[in-house]
Structures are given as C-alpha cells and as structure tokens.
SEMIVEX-560494 format. One line per 5 residues: for each residue x, y, z of N, C-alpha, C. Coordinates in Angstrom, 2 decimals, decimal comma. Example, Ala and Ser with C-alpha at 12.3 -4.5 7.8 and 13.67 -1.06 7.14 Angstrom:
REM residues 2
13,19/-5,69/7,80/12,30/-4,50/7,80/13,20/-3,30/7,80  12,85/-2,25/7,08/13,67/-1,06/7,14/12,90/0,03/7,87
***
This chain:
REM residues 283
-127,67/-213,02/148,98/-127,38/-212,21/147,79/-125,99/-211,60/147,92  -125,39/-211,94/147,07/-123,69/-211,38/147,05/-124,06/-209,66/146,52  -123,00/-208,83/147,27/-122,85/-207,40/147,14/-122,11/-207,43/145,45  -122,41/-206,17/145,40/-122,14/-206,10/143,58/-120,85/-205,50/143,82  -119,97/-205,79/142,41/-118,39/-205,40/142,20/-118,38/-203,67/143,11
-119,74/-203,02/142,50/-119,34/-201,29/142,68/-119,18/-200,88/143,98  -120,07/-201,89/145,08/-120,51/-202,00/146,51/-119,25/-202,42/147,10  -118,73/-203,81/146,14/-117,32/-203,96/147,77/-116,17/-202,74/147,06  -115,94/-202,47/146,13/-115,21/-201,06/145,48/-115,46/-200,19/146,37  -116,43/-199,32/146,80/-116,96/-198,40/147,43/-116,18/-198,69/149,11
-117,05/-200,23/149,38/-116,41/-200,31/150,88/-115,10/-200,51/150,82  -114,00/-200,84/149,92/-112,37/-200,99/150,17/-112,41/-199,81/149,87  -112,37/-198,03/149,56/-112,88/-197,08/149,05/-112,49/-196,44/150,45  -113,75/-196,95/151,22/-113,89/-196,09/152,68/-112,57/-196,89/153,46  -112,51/-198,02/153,39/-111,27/-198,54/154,71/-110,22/-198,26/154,18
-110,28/-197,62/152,64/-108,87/-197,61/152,76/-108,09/-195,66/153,11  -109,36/-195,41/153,31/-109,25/-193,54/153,65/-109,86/-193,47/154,67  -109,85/-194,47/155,68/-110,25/-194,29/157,01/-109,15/-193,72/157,77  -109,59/-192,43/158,47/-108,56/-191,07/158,88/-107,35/-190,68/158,36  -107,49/-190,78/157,00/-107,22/-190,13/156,32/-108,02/-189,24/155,47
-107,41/-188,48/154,57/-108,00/-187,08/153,56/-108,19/-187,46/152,40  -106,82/-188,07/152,05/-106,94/-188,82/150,35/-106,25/-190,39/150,46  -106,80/-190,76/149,64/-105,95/-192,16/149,43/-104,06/-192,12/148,93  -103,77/-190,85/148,67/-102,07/-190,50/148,57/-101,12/-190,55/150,33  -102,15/-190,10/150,68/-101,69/-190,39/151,99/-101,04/-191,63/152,43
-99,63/-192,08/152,92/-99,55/-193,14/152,94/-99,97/-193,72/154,60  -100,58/-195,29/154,71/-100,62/-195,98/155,53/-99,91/-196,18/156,63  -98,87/-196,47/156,06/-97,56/-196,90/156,90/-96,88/-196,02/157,57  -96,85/-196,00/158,74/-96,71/-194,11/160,01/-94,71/-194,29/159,63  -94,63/-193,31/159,88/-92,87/-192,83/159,96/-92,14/-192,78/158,96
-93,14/-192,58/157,42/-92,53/-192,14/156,23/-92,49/-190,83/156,01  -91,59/-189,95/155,14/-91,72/-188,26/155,34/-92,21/-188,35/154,03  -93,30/-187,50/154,50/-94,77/-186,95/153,40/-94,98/-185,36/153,82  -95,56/-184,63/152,93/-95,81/-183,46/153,58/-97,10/-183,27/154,54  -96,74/-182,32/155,34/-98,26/-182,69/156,60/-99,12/-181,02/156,41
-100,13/-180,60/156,12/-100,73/-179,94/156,48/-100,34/-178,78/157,64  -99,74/-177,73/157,49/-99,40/-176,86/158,49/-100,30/-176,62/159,53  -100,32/-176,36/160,79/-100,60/-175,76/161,97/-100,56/-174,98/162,28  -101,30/-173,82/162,86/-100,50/-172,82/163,61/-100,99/-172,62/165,11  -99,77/-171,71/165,56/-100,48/-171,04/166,79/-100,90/-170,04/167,42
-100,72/-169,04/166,28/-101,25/-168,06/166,27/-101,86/-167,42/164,76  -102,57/-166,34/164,67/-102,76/-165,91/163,65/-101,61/-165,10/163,17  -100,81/-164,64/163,71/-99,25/-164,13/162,82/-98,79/-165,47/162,51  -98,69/-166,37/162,94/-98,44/-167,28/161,94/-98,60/-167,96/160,78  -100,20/-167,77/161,01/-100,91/-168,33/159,73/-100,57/-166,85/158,76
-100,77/-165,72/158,93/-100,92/-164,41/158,03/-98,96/-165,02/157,46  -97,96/-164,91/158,21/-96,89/-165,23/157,72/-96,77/-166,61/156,52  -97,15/-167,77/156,94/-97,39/-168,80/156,08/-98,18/-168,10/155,19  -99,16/-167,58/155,37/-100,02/-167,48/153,68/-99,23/-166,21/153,00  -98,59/-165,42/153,53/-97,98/-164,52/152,92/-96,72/-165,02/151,81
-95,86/-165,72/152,69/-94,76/-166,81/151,98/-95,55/-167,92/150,84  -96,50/-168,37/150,85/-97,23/-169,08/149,85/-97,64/-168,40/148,62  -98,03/-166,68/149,06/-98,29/-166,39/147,90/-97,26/-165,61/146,87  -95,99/-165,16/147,94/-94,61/-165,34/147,12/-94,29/-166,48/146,44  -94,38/-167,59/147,29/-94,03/-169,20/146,03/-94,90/-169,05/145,00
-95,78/-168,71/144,72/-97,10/-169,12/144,12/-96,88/-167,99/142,69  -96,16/-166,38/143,11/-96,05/-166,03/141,87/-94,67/-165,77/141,54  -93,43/-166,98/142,50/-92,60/-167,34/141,71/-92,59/-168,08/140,40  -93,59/-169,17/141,07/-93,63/-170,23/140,75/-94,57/-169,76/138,60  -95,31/-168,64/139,46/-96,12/-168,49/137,75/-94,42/-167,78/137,02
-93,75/-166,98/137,88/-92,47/-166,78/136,62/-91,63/-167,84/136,19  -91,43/-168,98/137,00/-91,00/-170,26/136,54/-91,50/-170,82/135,74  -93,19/-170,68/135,24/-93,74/-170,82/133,58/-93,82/-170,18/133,40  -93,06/-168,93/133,14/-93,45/-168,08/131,97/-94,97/-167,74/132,02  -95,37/-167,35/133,26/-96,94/-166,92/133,06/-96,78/-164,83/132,82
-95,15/-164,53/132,94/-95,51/-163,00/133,09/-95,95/-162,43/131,72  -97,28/-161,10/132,22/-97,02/-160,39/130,80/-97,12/-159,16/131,39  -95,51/-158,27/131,67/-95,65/-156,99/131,97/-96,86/-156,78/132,98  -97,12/-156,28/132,98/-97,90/-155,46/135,02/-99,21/-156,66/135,19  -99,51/-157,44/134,47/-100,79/-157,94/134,13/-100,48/-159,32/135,17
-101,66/-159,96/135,92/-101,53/-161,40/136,61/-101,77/-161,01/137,83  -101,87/-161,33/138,69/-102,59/-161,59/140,09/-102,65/-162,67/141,21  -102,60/-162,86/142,15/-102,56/-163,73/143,33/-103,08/-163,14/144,63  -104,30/-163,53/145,09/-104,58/-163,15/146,10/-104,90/-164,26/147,20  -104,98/-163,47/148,58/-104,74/-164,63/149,95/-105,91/-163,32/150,91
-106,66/-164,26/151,57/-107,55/-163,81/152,29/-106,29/-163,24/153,90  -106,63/-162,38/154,78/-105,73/-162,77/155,76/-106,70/-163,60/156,81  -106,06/-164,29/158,05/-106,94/-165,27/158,13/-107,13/-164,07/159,72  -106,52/-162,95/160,34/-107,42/-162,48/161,34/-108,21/-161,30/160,60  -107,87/-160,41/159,63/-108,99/-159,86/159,47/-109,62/-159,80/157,44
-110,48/-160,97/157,89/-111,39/-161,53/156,61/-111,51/-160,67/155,74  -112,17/-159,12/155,62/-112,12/-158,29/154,93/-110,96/-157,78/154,79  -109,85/-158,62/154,68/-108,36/-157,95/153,87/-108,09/-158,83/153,31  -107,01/-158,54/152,40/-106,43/-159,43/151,17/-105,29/-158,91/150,57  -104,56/-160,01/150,67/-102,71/-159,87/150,73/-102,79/-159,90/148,96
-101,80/-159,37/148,49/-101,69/-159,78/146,64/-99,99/-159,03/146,35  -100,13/-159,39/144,98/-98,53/-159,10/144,83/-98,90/-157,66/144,45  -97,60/-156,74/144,68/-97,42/-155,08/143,78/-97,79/-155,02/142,48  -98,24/-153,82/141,97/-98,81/-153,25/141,05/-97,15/-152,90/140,43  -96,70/-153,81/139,26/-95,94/-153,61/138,09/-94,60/-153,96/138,97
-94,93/-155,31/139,43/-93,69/-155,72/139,74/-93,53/-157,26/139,54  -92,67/-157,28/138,59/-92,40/-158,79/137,80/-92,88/-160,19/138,77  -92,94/-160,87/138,52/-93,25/-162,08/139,55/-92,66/-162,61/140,25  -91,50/-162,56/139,95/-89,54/-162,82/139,90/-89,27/-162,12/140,96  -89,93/-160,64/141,21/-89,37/-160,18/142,50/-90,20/-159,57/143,47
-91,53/-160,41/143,35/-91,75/-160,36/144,39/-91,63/-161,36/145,66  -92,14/-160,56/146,82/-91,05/-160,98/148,33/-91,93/-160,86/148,98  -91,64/-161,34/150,31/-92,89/-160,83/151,51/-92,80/-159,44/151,71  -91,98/-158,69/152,00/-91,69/-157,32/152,15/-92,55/-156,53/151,26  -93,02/-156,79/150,08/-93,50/-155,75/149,21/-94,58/-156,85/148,64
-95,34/-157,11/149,29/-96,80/-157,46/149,70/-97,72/-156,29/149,90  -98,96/-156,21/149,18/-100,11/-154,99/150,22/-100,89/-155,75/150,18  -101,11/-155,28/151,42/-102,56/-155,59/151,90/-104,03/-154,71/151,47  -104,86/-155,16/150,87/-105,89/-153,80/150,66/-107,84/-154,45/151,32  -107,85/-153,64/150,85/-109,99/-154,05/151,92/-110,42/-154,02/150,24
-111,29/-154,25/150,60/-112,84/-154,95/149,29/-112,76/-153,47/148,66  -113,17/-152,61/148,91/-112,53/-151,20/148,14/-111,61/-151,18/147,83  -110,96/-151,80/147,51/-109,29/-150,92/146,77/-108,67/-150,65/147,25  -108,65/-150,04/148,61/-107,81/-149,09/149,71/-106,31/-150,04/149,95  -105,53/-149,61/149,60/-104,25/-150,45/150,42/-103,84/-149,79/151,80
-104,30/-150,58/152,88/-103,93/-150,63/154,26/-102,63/-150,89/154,74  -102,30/-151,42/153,93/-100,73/-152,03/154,40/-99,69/-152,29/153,08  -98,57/-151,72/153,06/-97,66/-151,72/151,88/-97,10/-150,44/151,37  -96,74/-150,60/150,61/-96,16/-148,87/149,78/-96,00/-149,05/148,28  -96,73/-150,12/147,42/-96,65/-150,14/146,06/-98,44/-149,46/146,24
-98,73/-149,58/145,02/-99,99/-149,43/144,28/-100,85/-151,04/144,27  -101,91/-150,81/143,69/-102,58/-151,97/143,63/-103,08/-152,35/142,20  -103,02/-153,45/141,83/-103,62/-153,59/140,19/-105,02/-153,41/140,28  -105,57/-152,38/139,34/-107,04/-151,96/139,14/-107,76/-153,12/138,92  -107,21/-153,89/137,86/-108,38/-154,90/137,14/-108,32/-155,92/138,18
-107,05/-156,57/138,84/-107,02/-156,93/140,12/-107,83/-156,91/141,42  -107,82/-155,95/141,94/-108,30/-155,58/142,57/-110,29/-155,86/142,16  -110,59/-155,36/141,28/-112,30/-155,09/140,54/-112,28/-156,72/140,56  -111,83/-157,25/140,02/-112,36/-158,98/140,43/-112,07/-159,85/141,53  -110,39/-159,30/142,47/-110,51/-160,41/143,48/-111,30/-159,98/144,32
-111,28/-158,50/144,66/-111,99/-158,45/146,01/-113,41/-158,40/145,66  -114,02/-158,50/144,19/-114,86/-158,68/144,12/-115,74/-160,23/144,79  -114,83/-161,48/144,32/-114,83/-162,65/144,60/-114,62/-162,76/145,78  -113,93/-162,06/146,83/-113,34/-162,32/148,02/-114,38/-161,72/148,83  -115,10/-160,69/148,37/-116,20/-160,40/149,08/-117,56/-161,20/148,90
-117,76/-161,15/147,94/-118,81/-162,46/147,61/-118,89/-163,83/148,26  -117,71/-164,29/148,29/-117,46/-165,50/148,75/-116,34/-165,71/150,32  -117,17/-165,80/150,69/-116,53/-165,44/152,44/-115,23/-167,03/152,81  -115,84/-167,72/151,78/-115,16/-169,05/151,89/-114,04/-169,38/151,20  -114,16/-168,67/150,15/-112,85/-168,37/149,23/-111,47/-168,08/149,83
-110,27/-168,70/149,93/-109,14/-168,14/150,65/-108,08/-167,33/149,57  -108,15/-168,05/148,63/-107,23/-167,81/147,71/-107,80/-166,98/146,30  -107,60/-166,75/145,04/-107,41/-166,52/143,73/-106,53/-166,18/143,22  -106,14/-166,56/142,27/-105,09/-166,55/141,23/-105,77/-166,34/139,32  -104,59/-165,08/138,87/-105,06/-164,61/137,84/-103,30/-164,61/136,70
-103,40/-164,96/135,52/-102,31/-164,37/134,76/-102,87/-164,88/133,26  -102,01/-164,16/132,54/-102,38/-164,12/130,87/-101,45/-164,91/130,59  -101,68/-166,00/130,36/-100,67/-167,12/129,90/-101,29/-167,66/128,22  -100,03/-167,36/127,52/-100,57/-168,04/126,24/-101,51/-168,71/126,03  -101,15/-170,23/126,29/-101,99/-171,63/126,16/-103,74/-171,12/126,54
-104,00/-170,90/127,99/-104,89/-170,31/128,66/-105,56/-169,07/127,91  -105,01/-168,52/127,78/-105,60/-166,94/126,91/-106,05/-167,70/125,30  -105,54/-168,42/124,80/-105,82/-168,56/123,34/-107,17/-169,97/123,43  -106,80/-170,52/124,43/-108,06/-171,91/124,37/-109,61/-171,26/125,17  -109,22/-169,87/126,19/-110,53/-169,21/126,65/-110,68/-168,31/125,58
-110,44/-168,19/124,40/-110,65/-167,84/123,20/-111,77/-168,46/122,30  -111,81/-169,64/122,55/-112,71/-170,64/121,93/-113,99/-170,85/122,29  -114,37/-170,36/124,24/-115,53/-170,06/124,30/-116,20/-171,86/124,86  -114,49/-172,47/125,14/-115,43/-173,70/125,42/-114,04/-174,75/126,45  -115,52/-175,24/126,92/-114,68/-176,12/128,28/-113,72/-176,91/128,18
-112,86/-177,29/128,99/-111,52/-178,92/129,19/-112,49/-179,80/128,82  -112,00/-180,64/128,37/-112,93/-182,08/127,67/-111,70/-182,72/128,94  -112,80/-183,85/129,05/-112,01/-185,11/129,97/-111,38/-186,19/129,06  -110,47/-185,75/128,68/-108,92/-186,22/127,71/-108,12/-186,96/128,34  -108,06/-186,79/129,97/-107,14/-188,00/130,49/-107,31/-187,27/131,96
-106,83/-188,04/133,20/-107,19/-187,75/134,29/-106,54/-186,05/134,87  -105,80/-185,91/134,35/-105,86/-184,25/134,20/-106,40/-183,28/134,48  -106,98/-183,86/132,92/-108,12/-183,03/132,25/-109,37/-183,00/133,29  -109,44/-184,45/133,93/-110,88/-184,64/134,51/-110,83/-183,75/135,87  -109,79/-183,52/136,66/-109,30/-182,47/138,00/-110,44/-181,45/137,67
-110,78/-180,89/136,45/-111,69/-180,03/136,79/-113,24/-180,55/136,04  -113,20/-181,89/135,80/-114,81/-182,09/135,44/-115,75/-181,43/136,36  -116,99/-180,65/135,55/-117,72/-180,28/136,29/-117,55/-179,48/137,27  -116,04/-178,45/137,48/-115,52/-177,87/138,41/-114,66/-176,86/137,52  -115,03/-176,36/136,84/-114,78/-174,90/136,07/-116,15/-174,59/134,77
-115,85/-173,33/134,83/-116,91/-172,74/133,87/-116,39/-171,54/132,69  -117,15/-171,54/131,60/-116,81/-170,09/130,46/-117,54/-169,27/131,04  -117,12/-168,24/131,28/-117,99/-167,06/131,34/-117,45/-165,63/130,24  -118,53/-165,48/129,51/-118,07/-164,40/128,29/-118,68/-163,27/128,77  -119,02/-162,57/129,92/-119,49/-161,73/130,53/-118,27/-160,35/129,86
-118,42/-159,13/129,51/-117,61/-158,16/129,39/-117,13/-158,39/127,50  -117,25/-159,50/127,07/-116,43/-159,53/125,96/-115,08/-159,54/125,78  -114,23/-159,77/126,94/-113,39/-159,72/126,90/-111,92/-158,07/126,75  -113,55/-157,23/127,69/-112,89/-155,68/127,88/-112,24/-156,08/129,71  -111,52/-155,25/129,10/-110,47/-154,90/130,25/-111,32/-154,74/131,55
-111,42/-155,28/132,98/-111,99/-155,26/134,00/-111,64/-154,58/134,85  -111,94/-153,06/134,89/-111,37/-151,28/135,44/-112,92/-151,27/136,24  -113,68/-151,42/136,16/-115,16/-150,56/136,66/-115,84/-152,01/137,86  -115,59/-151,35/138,70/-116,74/-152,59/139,57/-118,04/-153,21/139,29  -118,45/-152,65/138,45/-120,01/-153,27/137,82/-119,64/-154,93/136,91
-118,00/-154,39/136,44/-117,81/-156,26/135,69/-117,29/-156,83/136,45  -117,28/-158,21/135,44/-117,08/-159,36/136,01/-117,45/-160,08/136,88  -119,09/-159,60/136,69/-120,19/-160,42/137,51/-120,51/-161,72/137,54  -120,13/-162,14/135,93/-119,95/-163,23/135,59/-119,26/-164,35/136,13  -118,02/-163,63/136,52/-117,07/-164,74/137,19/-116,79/-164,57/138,86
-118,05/-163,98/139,62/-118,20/-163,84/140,76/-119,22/-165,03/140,48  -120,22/-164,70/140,31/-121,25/-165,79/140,29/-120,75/-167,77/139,72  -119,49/-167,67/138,89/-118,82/-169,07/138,94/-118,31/-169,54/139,22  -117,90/-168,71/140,86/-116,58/-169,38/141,81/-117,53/-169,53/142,73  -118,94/-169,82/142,68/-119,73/-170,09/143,75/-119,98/-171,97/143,89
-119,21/-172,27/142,98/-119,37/-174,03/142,58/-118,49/-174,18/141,59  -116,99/-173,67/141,41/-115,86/-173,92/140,43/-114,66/-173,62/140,86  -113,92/-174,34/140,73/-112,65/-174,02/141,10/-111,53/-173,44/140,03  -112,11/-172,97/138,96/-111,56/-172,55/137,96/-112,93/-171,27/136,74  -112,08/-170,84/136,24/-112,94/-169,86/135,32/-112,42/-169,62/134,18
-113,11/-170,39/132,56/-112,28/-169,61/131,39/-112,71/-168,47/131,16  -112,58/-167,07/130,98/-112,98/-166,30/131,03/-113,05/-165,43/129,42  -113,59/-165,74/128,69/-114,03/-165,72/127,34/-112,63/-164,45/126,60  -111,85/-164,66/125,87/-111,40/-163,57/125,31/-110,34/-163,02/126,73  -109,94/-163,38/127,54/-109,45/-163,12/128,86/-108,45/-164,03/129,00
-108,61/-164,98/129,56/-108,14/-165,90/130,41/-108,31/-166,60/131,45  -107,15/-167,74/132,05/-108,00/-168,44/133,30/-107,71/-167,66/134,63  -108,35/-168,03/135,42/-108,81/-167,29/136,98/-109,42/-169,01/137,37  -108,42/-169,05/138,81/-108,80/-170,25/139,56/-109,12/-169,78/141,12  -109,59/-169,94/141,78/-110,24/-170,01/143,51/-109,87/-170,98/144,15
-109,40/-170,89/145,75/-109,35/-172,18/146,21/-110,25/-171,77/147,62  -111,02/-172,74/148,44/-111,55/-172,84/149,83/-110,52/-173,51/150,57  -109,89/-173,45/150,09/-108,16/-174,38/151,00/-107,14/-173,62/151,23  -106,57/-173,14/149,93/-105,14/-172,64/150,44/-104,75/-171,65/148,97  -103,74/-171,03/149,15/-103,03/-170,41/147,87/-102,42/-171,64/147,48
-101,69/-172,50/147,77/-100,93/-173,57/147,14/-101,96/-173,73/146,50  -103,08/-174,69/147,03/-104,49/-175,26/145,73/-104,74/-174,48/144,77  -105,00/-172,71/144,89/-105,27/-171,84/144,26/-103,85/-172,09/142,74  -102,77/-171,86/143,29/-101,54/-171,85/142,69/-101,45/-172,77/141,58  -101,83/-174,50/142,23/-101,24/-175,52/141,04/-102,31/-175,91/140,39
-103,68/-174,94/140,79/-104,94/-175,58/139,77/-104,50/-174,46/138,76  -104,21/-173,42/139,14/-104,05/-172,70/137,42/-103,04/-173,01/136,79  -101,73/-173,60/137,26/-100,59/-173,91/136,72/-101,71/-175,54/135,61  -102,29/-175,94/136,36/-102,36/-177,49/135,88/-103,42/-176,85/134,95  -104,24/-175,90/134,61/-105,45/-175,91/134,32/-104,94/-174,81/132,87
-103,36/-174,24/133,03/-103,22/-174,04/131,47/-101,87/-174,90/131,02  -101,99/-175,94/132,03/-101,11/-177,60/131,01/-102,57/-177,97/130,10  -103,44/-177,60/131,04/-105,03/-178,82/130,21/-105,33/-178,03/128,68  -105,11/-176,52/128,89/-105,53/-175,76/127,76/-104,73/-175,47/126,51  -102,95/-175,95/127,27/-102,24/-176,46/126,34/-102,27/-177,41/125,38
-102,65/-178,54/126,45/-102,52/-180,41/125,61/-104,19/-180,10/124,56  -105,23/-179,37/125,48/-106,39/-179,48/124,13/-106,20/-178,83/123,03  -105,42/-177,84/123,07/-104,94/-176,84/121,55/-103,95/-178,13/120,91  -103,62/-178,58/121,48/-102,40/-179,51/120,72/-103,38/-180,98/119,83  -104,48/-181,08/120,92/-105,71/-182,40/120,31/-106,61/-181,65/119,17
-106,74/-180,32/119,40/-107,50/-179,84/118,30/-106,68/-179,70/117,08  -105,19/-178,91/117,29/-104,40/-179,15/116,39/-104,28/-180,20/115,24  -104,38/-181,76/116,28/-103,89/-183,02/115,43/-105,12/-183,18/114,79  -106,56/-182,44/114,77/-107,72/-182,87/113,65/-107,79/-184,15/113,90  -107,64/-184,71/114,73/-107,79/-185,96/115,05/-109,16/-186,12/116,45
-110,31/-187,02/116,38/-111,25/-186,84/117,49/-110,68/-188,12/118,56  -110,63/-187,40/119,76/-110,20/-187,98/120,77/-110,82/-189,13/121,46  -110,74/-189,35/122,32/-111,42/-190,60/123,20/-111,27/-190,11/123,90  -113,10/-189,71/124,92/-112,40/-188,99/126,12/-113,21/-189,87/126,94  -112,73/-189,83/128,46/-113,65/-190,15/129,29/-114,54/-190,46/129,68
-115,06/-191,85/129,93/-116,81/-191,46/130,38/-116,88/-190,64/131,47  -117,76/-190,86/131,72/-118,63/-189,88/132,93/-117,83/-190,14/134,09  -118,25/-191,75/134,65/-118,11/-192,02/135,81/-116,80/-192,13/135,83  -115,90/-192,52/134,82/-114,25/-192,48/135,00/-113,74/-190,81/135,27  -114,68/-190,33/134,91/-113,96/-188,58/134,82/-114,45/-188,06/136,44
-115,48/-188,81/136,80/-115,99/-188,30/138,29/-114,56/-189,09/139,36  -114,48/-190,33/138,91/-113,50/-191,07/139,45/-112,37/-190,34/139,66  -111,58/-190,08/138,93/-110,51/-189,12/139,10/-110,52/-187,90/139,37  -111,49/-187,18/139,29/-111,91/-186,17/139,93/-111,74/-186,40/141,28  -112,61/-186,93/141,93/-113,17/-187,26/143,12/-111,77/-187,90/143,71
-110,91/-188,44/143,40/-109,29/-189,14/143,72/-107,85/-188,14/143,69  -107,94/-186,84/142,37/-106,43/-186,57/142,48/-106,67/-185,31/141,82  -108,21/-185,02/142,05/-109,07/-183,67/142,09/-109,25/-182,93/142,85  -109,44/-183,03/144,26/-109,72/-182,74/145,73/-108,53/-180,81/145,92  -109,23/-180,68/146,69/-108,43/-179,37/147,10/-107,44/-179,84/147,74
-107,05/-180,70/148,72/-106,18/-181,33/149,24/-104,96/-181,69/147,92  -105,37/-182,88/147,27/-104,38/-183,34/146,40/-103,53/-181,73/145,38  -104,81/-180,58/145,10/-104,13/-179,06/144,95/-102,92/-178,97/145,37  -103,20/-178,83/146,94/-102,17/-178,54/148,18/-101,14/-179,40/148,06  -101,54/-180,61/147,84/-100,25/-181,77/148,15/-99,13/-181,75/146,60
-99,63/-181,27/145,63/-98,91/-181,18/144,15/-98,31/-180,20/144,70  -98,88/-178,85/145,06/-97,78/-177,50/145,00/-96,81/-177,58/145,91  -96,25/-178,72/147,17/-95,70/-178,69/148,16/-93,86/-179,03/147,29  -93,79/-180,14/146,56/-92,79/-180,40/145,90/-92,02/-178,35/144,82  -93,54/-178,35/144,35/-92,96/-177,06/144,04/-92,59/-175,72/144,33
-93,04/-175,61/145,71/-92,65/-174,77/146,65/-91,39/-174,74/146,79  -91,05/-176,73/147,52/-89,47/-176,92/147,84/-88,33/-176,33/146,50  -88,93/-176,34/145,42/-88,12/-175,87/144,17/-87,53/-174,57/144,65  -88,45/-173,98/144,28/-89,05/-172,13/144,46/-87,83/-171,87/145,39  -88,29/-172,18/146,79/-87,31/-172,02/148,06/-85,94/-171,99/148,11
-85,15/-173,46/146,79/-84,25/-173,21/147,15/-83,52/-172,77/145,42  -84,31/-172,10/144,86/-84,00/-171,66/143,84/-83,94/-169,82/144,23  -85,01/-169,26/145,01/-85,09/-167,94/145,58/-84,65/-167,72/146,94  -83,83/-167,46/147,37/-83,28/-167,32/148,32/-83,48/-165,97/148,97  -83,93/-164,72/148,01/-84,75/-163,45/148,56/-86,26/-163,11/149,10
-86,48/-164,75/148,40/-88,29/-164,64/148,63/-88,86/-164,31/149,39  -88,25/-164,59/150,76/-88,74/-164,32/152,09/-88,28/-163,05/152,63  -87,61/-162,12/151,76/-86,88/-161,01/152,53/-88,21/-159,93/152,65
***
C-alpha cells in the first residue's frame, strides 16, 4: 500500500526541520542568519531584555503607535520572576532608553527607577504577569487601525497567511466595556485569554499581545496584528466578500511563519533598524 500525498508531506516536513526550530532556518552551515542569544549570566540576560524592550517601544514610535502617556511594554526579569521591567509613566516612546526603565513587583511598587508607573499598565500587565508565570513579555498601545477594528467586537478572518499567524491564537474580550483599566478587579477578561493566545482584541480598547519567548515576539505580533486590523478595515471597506482560507491552509501557515520563534526572527531585522537609527537607546 503506497503512503498517501499528506503522509510523505508530513515526513519531508520532519527531515526537513530535523535540528532545527523552523523551516526559515537555513540548511547550509556558514551563512549569517540571526542566532538566538545566550547568556552567561543573569545580568546579561536582564541587560538583553532590557535593550529589547527599548527597541520594541522604539520601534511602536516608528508606527506611529504613540497616543500621549497611553501604551505599554513589559519584560519579566529573568532573576527575579516577580519583577517586571516597562517603559516610564508619560514618556514618549521616542525617548525611552535603558536608563529610565522601572522596574516594579505585581503591586505596583516601583523597586527600581525614578519615573512613575502607568496605572492602567501596571492593573493589566502585572496582572497577566502574575497569572501567567510563563508569560515573558506584553505589549499594549492605542493604535488607530487596532482600536477601531477591536471596535467591531470581532476576530482576524484568515485573509492571507498573515492574517492566519494568529488563527485560533487571539481572542475578543469585551470584559469592562471598554472603561479605562485603574482598579485591579478589571480586566479579568484578558488575564484569562493569554492563557492560550498570543494576542487580545480588547472590545472598545485595543490590541494587547503576550509572548512565552521573548519581547521581540511580544513586539512584532502587535506590530503585525494591527497590519491584520488594518488590511480587514480596508476588506470591509471594499463591501466586497473575501476568500479566506480554509482551515487546514490557515493551520498550515500558522503552524510555519506563526511560531513564537518566526515572532523573534521578524523583529531581529527591525531591531537592526531601531539601533542604527537611535543611537541614545542604550544610554
């Protein structure tokens, strides 16, 4: 009995991501690709994730994600779990630096720094960051596209492989109505959907993405995830009904250039931007 088309697919599938992560990875040894950082100590890693989450809300002022004091980025530290690095309270995106970083605990408290901390900030990451011990990253901002399509109360359609990055891997949550998130009792809603999502429309709000990987992943799923909320306002626009995806094509690409990895491996090119466009970033 001959193996079926899906069976030898599957097995060229596995040999061809044998020790490797993703199939982007190239084969052929002694090409320059980006590699997954190392460290050797934990000041190293706390330094790398600190510098990532400066790229990360350069990178949201490079789209135009600012609106005045509002947006967010947070980084677990990796020696002590119950802390969490984020940018200053009412300081443009543009300037923030490693230097004016705080650090604060699941309460609010800033341990480390000399700005303030964003309230509504604060009430949802460390809400999420405590909840979810696995969580490294979140990322928050009021971006047009994003704010007006979590308006609608309804999910990314799988429109093109994009779109599919978050099949089945983001959720609406209309929890609060879309009131301002000051009181620790909200945004229960979107604690409970980063338990199996890597993204959150957040009804009347906006998007909020999570990563178990890195701030980079955290970083270019929300950058990519209000391109998706862009291009569907633009398909609803044309009154025209789309052709979207089947199933298994939308799992396909998912499962290929979806991965937390491939996250990481998109934001690396835009880092190199960032870097040599900010030259204070690191001060």
């Amino acid at each position: 009995m001959q193996p079926s088309k899906a069976v030898e697919n599957n097995a060229a599938q596995t040999n061809l991501l044998r020790d490797r992560e993703s199939i982007y990875q190239p084969e052929q040894d002694g090409l320059i690709f980006p590699q997954l950082p190392a460290f050797n100590t934990l000041a190293e890693e706390r330094e790398h994730r600190k510098q990532r989450l400066v790229a990360g809300c350069r990178a949201f002022a490079m789209h135009n994600f600012d609106y005045g004091m509002a947006g967010h980025i947070s980084v677990r530290d990796p020696e002590h779990p119950n802390l969490y690095w984020t940018n200053p309270m009412a300081v443009h995106f543009s300037q923030v630096k490693v230097s004016n970083l705080i650090l604060a605990d699941h309460e609010g408290r800033v341990v480390e720094g000399h700005h303030a901390i964003n309230r509504a900030g604060f009430v949802v990451h460390a809400s999420v960051h405590e909840a979810h011990p696995d969580i490294v990253a979140m990322c928050h901002a009021h971006t047009p596209h994003g704010t007006a399509w979590c308006s609608t109360g309804k999910l990314i359609d799988p429109y093109n492989q994009d779109a599919a990055c978050f099949y089945d891997n983001h959720a609406v949550v209309n929890d609060d109505g879309g009131a301002v998130t000051v009181f620790t009792s909200q945004g229960e809603g979107v604690v409970e959907a980063f338990a199996n999502n890597r993204a959150v429309l957040h009804q009347n709000h906006g998007i909020l993405t999570a990563s178990r990987h890195s701030v980079d992943d955290a970083a270019f799923w929300f950058i990519a995830m209000d391109r998706c909320c862009h291009v569907q306002l633009l398909i609803e626009a044309s009154a025209t009904k789309p052709a979207l995806m089947e199933e298994s094509a939308a799992r396909h690409s998912a499962t290929h250039v979806g991965s937390d990895y491939l996250g990481w491996l998109h934001f690396q090119p835009v880092y190199d931007q960032i870097v040599v466009a900010n030259a204070d970033m690191f001060d």
